[in-house]
ROGU-950510 format. One record per residue: residue in three letters; chain; x, y, z of N, C-alpha, C, O in turn. Coordinates in Angstrom, 1 decimal. Layout:
<rs>
<r code="ALA" unit="A" n_x="X" n_y="Y" n_z="Z" ca_x="X" ca_y="Y" ca_z="Z" c_x="X" c_y="Y" c_z="Z" o_x="X" o_y="Y" o_z="Z"/>
...
</rs>
This chain:
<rs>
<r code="UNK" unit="A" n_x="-4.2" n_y="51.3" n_z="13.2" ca_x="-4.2" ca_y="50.9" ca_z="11.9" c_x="-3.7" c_y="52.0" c_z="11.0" o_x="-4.0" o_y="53.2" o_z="11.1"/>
<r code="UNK" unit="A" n_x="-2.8" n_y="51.5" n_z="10.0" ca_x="-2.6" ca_y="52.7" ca_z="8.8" c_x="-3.7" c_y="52.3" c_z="8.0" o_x="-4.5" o_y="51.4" o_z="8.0"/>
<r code="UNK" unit="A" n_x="-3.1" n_y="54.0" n_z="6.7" ca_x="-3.8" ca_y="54.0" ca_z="5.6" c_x="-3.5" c_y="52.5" c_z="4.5" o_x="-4.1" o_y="52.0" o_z="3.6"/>
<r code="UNK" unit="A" n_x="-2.2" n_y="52.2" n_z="5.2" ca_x="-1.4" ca_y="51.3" ca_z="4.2" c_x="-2.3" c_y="50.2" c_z="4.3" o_x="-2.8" o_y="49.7" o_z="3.3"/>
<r code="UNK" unit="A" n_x="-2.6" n_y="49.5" n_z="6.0" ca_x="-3.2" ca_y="48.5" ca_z="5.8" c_x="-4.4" c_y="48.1" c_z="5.9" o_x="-4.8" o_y="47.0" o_z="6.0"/>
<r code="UNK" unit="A" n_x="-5.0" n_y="49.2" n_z="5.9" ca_x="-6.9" ca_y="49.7" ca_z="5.1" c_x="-6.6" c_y="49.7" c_z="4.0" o_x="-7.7" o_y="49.9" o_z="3.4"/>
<r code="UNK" unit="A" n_x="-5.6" n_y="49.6" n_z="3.0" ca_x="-6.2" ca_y="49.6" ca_z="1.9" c_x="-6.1" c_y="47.8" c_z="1.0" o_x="-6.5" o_y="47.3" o_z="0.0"/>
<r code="UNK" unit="A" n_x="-5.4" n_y="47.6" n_z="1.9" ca_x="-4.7" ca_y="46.1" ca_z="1.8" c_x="-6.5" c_y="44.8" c_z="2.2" o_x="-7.0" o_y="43.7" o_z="1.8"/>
<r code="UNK" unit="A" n_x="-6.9" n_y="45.7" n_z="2.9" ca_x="-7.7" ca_y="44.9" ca_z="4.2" c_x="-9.1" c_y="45.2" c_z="2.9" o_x="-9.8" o_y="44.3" o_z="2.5"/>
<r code="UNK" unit="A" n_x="-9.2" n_y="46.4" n_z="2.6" ca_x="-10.7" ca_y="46.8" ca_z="1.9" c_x="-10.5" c_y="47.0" c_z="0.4" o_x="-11.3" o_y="47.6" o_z="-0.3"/>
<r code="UNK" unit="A" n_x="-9.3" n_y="46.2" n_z="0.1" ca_x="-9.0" ca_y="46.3" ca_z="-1.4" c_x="-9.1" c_y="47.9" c_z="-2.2" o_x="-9.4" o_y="48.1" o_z="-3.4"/>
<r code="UNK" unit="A" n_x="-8.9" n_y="48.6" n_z="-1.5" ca_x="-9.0" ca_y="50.1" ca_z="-2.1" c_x="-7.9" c_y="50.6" c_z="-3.1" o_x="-6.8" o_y="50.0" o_z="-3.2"/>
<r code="UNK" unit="A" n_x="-8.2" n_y="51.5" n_z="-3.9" ca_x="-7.3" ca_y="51.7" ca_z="-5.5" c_x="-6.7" c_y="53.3" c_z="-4.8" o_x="-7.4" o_y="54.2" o_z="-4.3"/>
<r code="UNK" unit="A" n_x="-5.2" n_y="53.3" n_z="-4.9" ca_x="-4.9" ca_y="54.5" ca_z="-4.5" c_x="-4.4" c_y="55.4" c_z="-5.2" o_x="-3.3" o_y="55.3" o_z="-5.7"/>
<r code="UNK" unit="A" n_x="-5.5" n_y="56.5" n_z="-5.4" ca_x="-5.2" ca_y="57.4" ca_z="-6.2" c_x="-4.0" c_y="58.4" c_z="-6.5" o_x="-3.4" o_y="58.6" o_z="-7.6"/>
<r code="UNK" unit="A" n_x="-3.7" n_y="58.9" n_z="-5.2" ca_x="-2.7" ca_y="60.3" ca_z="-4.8" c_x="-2.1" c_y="60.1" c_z="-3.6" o_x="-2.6" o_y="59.5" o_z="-2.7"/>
<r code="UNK" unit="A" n_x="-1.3" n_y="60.4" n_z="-3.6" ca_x="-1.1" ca_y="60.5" ca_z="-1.5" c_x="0.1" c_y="59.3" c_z="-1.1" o_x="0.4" o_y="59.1" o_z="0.1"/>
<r code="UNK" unit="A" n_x="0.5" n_y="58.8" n_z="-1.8" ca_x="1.4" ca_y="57.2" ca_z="-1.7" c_x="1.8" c_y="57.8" c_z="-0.3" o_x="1.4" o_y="57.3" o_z="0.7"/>
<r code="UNK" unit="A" n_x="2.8" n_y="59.2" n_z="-0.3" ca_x="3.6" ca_y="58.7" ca_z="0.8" c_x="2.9" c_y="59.4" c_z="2.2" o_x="3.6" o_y="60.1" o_z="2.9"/>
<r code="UNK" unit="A" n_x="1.8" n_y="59.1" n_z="2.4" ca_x="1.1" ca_y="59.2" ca_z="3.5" c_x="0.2" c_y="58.0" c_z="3.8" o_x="-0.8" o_y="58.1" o_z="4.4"/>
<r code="UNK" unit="A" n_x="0.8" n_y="56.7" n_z="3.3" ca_x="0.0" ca_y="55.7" ca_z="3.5" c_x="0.4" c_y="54.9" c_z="4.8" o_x="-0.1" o_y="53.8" o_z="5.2"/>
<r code="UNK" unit="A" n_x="1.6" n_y="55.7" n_z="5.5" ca_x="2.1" ca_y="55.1" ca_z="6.7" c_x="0.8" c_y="56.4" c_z="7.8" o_x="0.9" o_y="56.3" o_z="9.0"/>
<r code="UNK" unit="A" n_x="-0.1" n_y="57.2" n_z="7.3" ca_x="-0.8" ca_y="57.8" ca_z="8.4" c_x="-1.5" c_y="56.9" c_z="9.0" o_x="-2.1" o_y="56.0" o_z="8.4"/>
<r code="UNK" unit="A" n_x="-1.7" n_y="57.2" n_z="10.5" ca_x="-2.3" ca_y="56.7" ca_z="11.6" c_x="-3.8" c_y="57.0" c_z="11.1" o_x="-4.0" o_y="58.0" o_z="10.3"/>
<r code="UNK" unit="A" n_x="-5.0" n_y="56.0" n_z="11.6" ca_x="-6.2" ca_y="56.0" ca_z="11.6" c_x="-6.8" c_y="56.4" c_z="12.7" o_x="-6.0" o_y="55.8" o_z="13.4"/>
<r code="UNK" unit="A" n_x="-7.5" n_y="56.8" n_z="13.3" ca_x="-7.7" ca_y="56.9" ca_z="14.4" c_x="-9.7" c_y="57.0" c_z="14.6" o_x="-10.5" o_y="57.1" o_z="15.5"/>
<r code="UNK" unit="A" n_x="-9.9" n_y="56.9" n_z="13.1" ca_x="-11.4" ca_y="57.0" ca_z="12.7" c_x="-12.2" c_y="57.3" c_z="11.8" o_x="-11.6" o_y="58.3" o_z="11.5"/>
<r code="UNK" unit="A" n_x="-13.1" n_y="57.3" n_z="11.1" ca_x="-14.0" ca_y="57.8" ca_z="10.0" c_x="-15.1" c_y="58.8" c_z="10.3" o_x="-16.0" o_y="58.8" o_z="11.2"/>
<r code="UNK" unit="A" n_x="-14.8" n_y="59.3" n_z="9.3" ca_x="-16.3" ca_y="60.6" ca_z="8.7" c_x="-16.5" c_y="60.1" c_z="7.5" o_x="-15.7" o_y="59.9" o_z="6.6"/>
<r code="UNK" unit="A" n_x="-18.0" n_y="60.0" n_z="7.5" ca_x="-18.3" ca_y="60.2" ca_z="5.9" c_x="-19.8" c_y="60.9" c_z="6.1" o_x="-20.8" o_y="60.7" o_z="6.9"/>
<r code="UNK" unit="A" n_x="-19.4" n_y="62.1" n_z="4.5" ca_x="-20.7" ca_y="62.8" ca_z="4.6" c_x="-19.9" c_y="63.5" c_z="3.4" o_x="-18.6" o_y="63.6" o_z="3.3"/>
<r code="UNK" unit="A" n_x="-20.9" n_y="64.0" n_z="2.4" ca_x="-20.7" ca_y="64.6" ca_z="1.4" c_x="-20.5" c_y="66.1" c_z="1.6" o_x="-20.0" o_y="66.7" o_z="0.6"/>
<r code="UNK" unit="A" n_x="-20.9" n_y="66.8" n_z="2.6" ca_x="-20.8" ca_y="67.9" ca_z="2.7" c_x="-19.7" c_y="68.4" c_z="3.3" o_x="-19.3" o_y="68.0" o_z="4.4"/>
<r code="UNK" unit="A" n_x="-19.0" n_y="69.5" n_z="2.4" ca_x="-17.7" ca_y="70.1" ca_z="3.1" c_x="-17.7" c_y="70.9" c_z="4.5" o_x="-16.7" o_y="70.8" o_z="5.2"/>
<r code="UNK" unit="A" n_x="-18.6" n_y="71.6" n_z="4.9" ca_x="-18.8" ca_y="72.3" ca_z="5.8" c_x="-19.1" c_y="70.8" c_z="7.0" o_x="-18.3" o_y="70.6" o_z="7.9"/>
<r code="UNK" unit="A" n_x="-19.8" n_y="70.3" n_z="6.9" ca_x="-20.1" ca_y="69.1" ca_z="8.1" c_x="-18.8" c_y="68.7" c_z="8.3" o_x="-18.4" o_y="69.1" o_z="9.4"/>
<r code="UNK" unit="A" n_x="-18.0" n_y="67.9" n_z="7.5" ca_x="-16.6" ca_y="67.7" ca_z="7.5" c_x="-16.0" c_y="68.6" c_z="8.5" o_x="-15.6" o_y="68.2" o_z="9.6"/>
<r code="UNK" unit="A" n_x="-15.8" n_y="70.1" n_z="8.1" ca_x="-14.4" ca_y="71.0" ca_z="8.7" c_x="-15.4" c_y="70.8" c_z="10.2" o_x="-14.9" o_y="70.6" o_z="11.3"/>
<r code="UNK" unit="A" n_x="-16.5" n_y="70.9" n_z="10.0" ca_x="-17.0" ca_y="71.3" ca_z="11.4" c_x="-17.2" c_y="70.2" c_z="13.0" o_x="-17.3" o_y="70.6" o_z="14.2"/>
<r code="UNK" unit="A" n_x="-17.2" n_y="68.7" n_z="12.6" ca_x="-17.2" ca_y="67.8" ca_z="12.9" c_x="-16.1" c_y="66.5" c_z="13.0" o_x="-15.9" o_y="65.6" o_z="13.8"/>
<r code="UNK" unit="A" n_x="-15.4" n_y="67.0" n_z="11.5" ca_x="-14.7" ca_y="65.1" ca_z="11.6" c_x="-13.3" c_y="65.5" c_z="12.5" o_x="-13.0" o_y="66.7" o_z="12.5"/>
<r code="UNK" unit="A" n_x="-12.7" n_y="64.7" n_z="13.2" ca_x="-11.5" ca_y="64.5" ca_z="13.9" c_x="-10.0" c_y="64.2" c_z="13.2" o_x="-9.8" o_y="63.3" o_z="12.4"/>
<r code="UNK" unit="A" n_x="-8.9" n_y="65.3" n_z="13.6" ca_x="-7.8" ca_y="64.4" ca_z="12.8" c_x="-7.2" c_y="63.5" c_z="13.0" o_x="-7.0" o_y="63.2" o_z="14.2"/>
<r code="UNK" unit="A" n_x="-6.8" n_y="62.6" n_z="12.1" ca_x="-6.6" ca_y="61.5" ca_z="11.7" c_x="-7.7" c_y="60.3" c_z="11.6" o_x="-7.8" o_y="59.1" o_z="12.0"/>
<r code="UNK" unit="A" n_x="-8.5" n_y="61.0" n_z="10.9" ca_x="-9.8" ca_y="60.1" ca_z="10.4" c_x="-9.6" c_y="60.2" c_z="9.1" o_x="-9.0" o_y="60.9" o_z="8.4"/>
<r code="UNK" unit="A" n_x="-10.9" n_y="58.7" n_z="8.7" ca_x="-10.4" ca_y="58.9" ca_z="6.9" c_x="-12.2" c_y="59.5" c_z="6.8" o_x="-13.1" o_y="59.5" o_z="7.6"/>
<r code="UNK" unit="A" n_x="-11.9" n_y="60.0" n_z="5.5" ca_x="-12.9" ca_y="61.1" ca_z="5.2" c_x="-13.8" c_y="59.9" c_z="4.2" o_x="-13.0" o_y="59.4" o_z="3.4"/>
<r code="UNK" unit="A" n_x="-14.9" n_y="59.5" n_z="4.1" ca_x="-15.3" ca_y="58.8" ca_z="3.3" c_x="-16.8" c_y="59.1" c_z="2.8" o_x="-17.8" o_y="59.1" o_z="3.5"/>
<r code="UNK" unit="A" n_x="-16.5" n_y="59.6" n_z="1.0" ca_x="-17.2" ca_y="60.6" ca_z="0.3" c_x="-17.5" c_y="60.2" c_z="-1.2" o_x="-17.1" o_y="59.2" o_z="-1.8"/>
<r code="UNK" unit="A" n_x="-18.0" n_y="60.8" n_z="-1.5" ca_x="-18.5" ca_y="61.1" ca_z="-3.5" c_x="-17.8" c_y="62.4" c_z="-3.8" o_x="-17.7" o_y="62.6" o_z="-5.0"/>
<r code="UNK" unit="A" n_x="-17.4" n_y="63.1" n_z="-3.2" ca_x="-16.7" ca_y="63.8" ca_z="-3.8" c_x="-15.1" c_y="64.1" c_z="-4.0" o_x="-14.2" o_y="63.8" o_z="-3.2"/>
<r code="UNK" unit="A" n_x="-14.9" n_y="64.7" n_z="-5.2" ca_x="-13.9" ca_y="64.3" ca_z="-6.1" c_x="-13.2" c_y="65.7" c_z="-6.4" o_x="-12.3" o_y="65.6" o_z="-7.1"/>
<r code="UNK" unit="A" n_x="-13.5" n_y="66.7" n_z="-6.0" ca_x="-12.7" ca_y="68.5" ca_z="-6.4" c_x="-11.7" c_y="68.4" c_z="-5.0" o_x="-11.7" o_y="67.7" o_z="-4.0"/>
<r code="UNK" unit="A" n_x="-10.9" n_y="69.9" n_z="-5.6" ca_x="-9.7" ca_y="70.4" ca_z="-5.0" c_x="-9.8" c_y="70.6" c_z="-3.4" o_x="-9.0" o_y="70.4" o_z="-2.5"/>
<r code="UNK" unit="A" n_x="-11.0" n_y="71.0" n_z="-3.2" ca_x="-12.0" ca_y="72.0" ca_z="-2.6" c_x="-11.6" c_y="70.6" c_z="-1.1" o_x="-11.2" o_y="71.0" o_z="0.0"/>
<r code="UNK" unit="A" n_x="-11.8" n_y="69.3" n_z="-1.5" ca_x="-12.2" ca_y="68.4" ca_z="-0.5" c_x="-10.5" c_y="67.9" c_z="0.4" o_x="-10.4" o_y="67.2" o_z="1.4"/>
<r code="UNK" unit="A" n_x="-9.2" n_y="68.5" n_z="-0.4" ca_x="-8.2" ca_y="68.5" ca_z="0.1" c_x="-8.1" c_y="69.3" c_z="1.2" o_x="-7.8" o_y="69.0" o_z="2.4"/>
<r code="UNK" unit="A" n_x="-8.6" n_y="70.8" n_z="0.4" ca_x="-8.3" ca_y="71.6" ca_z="1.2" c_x="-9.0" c_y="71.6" c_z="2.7" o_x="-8.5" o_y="72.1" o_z="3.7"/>
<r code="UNK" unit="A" n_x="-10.1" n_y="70.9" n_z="2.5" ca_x="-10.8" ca_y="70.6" ca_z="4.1" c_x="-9.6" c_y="69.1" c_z="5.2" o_x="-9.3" o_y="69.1" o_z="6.4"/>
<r code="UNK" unit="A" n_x="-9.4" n_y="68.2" n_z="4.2" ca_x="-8.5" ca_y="67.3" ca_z="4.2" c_x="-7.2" c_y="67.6" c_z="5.0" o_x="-6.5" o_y="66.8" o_z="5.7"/>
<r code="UNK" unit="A" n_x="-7.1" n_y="69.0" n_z="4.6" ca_x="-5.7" ca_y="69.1" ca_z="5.1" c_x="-5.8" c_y="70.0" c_z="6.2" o_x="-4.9" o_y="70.1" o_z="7.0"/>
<r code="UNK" unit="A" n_x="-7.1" n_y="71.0" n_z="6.4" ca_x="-7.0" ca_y="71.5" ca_z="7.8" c_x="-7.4" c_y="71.1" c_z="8.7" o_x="-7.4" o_y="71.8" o_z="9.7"/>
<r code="UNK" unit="A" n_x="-8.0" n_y="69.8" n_z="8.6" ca_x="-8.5" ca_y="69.1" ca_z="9.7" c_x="-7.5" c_y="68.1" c_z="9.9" o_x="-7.7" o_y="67.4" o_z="10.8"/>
<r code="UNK" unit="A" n_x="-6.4" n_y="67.8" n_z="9.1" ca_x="-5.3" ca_y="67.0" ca_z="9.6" c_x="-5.5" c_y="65.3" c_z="9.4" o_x="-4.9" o_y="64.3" o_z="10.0"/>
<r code="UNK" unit="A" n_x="-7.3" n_y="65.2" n_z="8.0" ca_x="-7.2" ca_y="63.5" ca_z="7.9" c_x="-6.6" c_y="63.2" c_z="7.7" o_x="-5.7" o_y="64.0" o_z="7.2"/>
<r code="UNK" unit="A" n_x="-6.0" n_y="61.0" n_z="7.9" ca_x="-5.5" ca_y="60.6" ca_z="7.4" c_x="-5.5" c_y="60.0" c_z="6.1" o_x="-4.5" o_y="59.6" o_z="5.6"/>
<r code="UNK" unit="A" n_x="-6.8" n_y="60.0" n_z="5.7" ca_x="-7.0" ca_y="59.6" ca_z="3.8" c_x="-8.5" c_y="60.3" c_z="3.4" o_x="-9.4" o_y="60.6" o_z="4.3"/>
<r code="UNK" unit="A" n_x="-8.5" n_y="60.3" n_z="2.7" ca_x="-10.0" ca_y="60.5" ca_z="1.6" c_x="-10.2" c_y="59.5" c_z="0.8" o_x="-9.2" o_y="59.2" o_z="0.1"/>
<r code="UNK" unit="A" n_x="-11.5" n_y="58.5" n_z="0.8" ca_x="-11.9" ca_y="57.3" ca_z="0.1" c_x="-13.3" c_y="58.3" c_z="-0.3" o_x="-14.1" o_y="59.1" o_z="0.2"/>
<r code="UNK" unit="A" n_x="-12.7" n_y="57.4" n_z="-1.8" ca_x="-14.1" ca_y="57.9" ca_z="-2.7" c_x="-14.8" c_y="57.0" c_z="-3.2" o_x="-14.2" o_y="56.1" o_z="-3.8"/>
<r code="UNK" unit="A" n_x="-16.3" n_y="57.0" n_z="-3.0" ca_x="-17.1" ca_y="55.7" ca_z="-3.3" c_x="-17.4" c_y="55.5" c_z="-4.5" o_x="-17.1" o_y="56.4" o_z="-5.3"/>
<r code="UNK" unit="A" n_x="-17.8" n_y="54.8" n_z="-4.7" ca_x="-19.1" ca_y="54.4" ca_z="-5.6" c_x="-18.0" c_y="54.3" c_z="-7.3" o_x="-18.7" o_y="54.4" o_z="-8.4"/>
<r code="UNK" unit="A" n_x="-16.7" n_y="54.0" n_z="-7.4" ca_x="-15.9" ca_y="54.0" ca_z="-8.5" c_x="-15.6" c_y="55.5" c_z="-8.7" o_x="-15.1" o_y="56.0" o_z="-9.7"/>
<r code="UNK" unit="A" n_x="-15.9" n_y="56.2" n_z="-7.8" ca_x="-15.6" ca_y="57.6" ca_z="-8.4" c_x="-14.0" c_y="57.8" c_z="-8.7" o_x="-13.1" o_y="56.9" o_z="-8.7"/>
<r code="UNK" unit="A" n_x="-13.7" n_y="58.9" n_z="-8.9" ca_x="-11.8" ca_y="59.0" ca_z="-9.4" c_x="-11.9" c_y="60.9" c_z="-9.2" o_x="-12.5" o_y="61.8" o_z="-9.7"/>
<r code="UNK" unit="A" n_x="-10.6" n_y="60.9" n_z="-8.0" ca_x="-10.5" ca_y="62.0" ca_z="-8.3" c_x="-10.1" c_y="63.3" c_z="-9.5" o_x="-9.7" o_y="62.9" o_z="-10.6"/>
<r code="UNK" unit="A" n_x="-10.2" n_y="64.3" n_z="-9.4" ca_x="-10.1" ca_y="65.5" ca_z="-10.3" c_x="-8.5" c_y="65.6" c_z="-10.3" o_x="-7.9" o_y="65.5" o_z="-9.2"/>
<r code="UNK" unit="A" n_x="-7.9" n_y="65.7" n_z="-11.4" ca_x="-6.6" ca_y="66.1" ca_z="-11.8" c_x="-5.9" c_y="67.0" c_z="-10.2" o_x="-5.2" o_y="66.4" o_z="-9.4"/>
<r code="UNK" unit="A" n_x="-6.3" n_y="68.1" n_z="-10.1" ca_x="-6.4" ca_y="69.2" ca_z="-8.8" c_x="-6.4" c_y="68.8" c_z="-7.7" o_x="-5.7" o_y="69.3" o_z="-6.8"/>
<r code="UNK" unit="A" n_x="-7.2" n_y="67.7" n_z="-7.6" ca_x="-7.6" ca_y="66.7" ca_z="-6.4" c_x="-6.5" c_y="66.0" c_z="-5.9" o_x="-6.1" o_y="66.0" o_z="-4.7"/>
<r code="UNK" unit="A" n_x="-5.9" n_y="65.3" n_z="-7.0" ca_x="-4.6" ca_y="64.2" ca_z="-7.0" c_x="-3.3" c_y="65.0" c_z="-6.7" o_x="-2.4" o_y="64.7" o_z="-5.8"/>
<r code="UNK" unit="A" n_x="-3.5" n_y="66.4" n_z="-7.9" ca_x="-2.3" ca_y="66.5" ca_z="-7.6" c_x="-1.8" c_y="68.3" c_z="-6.1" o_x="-0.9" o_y="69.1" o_z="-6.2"/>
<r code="UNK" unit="A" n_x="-2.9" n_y="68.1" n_z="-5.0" ca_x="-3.1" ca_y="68.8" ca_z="-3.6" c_x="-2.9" c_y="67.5" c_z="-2.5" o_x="-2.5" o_y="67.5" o_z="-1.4"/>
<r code="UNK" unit="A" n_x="-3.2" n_y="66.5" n_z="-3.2" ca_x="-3.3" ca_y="64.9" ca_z="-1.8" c_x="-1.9" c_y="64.5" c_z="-2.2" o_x="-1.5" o_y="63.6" o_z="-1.5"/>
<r code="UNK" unit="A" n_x="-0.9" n_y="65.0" n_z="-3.5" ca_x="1.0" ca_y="65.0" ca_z="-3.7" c_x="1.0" c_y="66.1" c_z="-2.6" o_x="1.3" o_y="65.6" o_z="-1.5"/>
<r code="UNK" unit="A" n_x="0.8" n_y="67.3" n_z="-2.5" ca_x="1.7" ca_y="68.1" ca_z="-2.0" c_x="1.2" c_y="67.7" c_z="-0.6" o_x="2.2" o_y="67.2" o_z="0.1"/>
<r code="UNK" unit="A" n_x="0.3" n_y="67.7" n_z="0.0" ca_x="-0.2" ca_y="67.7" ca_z="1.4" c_x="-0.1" c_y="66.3" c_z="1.8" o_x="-0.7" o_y="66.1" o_z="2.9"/>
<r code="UNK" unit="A" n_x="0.5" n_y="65.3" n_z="1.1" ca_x="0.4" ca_y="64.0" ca_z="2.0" c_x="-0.7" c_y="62.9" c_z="2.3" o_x="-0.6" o_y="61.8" o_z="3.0"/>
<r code="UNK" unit="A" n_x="-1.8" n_y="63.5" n_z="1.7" ca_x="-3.0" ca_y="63.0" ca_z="2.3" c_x="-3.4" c_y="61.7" c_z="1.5" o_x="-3.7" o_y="62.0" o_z="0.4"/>
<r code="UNK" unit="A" n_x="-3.5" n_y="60.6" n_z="1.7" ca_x="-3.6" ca_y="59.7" ca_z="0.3" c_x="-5.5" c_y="60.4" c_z="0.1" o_x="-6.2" o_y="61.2" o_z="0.8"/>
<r code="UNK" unit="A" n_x="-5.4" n_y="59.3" n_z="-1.5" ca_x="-7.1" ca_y="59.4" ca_z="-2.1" c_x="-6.9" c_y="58.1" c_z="-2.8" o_x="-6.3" o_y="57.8" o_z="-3.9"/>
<r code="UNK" unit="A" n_x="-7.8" n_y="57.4" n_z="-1.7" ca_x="-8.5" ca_y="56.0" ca_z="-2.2" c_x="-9.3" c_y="56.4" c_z="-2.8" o_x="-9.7" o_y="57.5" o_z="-3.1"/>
<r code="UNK" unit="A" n_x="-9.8" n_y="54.8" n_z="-3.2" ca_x="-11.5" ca_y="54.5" ca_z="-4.2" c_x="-11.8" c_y="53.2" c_z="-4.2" o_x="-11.1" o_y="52.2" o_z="-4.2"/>
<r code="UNK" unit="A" n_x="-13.1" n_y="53.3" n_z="-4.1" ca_x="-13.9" ca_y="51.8" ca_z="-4.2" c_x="-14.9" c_y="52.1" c_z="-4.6" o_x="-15.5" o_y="53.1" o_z="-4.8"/>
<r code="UNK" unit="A" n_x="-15.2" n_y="50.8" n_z="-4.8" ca_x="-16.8" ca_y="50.6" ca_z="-6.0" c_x="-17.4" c_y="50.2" c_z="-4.6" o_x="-18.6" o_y="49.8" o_z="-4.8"/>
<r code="UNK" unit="A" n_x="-17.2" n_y="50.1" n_z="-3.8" ca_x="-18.3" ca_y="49.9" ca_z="-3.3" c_x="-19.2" c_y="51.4" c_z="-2.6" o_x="-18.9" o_y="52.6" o_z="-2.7"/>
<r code="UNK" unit="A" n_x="-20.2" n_y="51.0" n_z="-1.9" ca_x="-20.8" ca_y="52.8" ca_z="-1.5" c_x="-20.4" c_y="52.9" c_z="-0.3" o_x="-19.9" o_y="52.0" o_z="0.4"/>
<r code="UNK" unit="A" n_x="-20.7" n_y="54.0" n_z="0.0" ca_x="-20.5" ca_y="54.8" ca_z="1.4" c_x="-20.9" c_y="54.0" c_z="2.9" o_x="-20.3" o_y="54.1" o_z="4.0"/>
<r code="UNK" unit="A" n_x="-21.7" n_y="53.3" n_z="2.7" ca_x="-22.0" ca_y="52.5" ca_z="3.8" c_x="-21.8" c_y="51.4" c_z="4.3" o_x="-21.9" o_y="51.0" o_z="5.4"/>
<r code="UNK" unit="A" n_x="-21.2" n_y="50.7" n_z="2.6" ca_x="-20.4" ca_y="49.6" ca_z="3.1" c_x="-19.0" c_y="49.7" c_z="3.1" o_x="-18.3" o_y="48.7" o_z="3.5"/>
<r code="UNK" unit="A" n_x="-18.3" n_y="51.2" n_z="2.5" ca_x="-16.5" ca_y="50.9" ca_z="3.4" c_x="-16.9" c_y="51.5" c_z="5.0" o_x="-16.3" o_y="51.1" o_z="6.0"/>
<r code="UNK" unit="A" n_x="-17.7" n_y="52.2" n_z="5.1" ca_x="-18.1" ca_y="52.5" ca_z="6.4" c_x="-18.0" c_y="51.8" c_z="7.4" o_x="-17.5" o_y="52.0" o_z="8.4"/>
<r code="UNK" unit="A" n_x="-18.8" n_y="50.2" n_z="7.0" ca_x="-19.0" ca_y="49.2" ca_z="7.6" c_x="-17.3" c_y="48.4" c_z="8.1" o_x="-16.9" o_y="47.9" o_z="9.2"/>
<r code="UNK" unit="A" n_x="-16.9" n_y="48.5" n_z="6.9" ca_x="-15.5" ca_y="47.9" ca_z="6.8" c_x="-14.9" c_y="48.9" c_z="7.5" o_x="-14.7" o_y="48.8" o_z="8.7"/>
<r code="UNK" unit="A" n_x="-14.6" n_y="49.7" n_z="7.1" ca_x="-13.6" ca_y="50.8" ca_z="8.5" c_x="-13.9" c_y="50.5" c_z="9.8" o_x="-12.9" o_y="50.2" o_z="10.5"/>
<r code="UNK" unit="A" n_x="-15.1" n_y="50.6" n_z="10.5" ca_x="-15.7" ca_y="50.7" ca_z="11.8" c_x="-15.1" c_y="49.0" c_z="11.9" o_x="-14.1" o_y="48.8" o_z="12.6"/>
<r code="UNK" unit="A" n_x="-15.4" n_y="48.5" n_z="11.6" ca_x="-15.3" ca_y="47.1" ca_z="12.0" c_x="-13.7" c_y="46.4" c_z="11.4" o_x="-13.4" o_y="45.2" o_z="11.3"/>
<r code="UNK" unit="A" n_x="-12.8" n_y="47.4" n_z="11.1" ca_x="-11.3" ca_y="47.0" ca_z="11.1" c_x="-11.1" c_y="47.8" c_z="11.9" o_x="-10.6" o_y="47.1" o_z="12.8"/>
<r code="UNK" unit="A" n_x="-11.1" n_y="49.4" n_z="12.6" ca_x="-10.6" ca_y="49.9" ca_z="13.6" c_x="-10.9" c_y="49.1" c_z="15.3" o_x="-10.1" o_y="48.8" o_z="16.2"/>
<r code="UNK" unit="A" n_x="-12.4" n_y="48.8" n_z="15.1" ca_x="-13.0" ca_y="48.0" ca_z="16.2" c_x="-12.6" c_y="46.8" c_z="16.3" o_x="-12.8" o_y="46.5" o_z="17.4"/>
<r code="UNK" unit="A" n_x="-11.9" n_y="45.5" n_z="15.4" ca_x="-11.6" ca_y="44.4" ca_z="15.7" c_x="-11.0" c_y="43.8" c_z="17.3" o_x="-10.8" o_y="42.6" o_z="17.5"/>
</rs>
């Protein structure tokens, strides 16, 4: 699955990142903490979070995700938007919370 058609499938608002919406999925993390992230998630997973600074690119981009979804209506930081232009990475959003694009990811990758 791409980013393109997770966002089609979970109605997601795309913040930054357009031309990385052809990245492969290959699975999800979500956890608010930056250190769990670098330490744990796999590349080409999407990162699914509340957080919205520069700080969550930069983890974004050394672990090689394929997107950052941000919950709960959040919107990334100016910084945020414009590190997910240079690095490729898109940055979704949804109103919905963390456990339910969770649910939707896991169960569009698994179909």
């Amino acid at each position: 699955m791409t980013v393109s058609e997770l966002v089609k499938k979970a109605e997601l608002t795309v913040f930054a990142g357009s031309n990385g919406l052809n990245n492969e999925i290959v699975g999800g993390y979500t956890s608010d903490l930056l250190s769990d992230v670098m330490g744990n998630a796999d590349a080409g997973c999407v990162w699914i979070t509340l957080q919205s600074h520069k700080n969550v690119m930069a983890i974004a981009s050394l672990k090689e995700l394929a997107a950052v979804i941000i919950v709960n209506s959040g919107s990334p930081e100016a910084d945020m938007s414009e590190q997910a232009e240079k690095e490729g990475i898109p940055v979704l959003g949804t109103t919905l919370g963390a456990f339910e694009i969770s649910g939707i990811l896991y169960n569009s990758l698994n179909a």
